[in-house]
C-alpha positions as CSV (number, residue, x, y, z in Angstrom):
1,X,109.9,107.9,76.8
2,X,112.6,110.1,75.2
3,X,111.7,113.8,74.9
4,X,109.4,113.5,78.3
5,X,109.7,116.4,80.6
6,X,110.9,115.2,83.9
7,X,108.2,116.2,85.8
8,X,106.0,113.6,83.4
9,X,108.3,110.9,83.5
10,X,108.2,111.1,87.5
11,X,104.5,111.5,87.1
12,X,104.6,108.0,85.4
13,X,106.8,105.9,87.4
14,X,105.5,106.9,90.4
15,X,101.8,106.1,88.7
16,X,103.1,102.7,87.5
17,X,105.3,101.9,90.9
18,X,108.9,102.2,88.8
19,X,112.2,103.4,90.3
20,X,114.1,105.9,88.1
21,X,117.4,105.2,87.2
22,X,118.9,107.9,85.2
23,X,122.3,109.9,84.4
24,X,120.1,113.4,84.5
25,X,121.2,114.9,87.8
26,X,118.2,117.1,87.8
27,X,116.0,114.3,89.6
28,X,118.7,114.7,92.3
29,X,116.8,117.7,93.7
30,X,114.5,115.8,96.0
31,X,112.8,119.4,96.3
32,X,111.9,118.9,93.2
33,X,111.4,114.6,93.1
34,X,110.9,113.7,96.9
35,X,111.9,110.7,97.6
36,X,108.8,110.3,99.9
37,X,106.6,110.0,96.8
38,X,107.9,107.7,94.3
39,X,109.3,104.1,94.8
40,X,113.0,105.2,94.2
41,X,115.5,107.4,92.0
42,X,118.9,106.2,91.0
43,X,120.7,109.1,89.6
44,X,124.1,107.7,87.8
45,X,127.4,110.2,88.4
46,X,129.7,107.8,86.4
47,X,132.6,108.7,83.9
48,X,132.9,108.5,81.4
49,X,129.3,108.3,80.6
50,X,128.8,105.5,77.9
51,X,126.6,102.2,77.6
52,X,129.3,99.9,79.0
53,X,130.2,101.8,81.8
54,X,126.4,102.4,82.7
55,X,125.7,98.3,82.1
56,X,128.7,97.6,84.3
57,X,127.2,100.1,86.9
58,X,123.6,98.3,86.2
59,X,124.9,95.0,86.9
60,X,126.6,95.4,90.1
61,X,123.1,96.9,91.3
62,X,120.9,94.9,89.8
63,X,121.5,90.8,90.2
């Protein structure tokens, strides 16, 4: 869904029950993307931000 404005892409995961995981630290503004309304957002802070840090990150969280 690249090029999406955040407010669509929240739009759609919360439509089709998906938790967000993303490195865009706007969705940490849970004014913006309460928590109370979606099934989850996983905002990354990780450094340096490439694939094989993220896919480390990813599989400690995800079995």
């Amino acid at each position: 869904m690249g090029g999406t404005s955040d407010e669509d892409l929240f739009a759609v995961c919360i439509d089709e029950d998906r938790i967000l995981m993303t490195m865009d630290i706007d969705f940490a503004d849970i004014r913006a993307y309460p928590p109370s309304v979606s099934p989850g957002i996983l905002v990354f802070r990780i450094q340096p931000q490439d694939n094989k840090r993220l896919l480390y990150f990813l599989g400690r969280i995800v079995p």
